[in-house]
N, C-alpha and C positions, 0 to 999 in steps of 0.2 A: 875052862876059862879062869878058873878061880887061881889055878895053879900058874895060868900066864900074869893073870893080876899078882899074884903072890912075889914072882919073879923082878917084878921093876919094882914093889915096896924099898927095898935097899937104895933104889935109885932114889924115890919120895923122901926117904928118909933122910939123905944127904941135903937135897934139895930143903928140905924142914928146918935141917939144923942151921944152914946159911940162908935161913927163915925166905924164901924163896915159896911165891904161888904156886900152887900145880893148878895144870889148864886139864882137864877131863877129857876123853872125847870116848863119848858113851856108845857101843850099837849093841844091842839085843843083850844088855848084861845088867839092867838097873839093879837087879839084886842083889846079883855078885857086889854090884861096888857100892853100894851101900853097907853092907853087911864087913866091907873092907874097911869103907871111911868109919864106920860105929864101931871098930873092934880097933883103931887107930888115931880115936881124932884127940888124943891128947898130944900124941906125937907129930900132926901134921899143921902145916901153917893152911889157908885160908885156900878154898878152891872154888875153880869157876866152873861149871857144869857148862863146857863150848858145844855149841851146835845141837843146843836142847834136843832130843826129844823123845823126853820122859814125860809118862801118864802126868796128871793134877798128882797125883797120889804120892808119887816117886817126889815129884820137885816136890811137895811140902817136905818129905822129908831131910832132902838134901838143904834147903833151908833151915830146920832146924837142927842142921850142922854146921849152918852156919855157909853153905856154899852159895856162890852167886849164879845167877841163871842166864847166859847168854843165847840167842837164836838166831839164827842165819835162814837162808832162803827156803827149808823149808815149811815155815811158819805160814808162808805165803800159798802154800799149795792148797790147790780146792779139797784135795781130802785130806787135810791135816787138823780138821777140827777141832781132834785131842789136843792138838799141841797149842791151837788158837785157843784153848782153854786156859790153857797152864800159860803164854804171853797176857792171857788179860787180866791173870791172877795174881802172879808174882810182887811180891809189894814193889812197889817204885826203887826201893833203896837197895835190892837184891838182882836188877835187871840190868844186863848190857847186851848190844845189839851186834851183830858183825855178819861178813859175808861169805868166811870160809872158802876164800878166792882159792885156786882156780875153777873147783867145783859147785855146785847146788846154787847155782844163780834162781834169782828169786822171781816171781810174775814181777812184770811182766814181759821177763828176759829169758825166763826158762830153756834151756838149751842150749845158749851158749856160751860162750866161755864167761864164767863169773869175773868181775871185777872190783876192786873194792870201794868203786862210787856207785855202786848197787848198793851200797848199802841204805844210801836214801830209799831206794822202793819198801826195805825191811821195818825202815823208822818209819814209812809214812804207813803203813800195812797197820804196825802195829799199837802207833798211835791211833787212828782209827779204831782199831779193837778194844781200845782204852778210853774211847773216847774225849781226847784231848790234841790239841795243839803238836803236831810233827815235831815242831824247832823246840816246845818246849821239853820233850823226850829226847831229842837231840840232844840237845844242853844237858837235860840230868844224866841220860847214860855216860856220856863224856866223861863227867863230874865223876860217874862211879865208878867208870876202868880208870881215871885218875887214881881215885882214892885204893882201888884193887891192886893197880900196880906198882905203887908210894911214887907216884909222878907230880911232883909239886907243878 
């Protein structure tokens, strides 16, 4: 894996230099790409960790690289408790939410085809978990893939 990670660096690289986000999308590699983004992060512009899901452990660290934590539908799933950990942890100004349509639709849609006004079951799931106001997570995540994307 480290070698397939190593292979699109030149692609991040460009993307960096035309100071350009990179969007993440993790499965069974948290080490690897940590150990990529800590041996690179002077060279890369700001990253979002899509479709969390990394340990508490992992997202702290990716936070203190400075990357943003996004979660889709499987946040929602009964044995995802790790990950309903690290959603109710993540500080507020590091959290956006999304649906990863056409796949991992969320409870209580599971199975089929995801869409992306699923993404209200993810905000309301996870406000809950946070214990706060739906619209008011609403509103702030907006506000931070605003600010992540530079979308005035």
């Amino acid at each position: 894996l480290r070698e397939r990670a190593q292979v699109y660096l030149p692609g991040s690289v460009a993307a960096a230099q035309k100071a350009k986000p990179h969007i993440l999308h993790i499965r069974d590699a948290h080490g690897d790409t940590i150990d990529i983004l800590r041996a690179n992060k002077n060279r890369l512009p700001h990253c979002v960790i899509h479709c969390c899901s990394a340990s508490w452990e992992s997202a702290k660290v990716y936070l203190s690289l400075g990357c943003m934590i996004s979660f889709a539908g499987p946040v929602t799933f009964k044995r995802s408790a790790n990950l309903q950990e690290v959603a109710k942890n993540v500080p507020i100004e590091s959290l956006l939410i999304e649906t990863d349509s056409p796949y991992l639709a969320p409870e209580p849609v599971r199975g089929r085809r995801n869409e992306p006004c699923n993404v209200a079951h993810i905000c309301r799931f996870i406000a809950n978990l946070r214990g706060m106001d739906a619209q008011e997570l609403c509103d702030i995540t907006r506000a931070n893939g605003k600010r992540f994307y530079g979308i005035e």
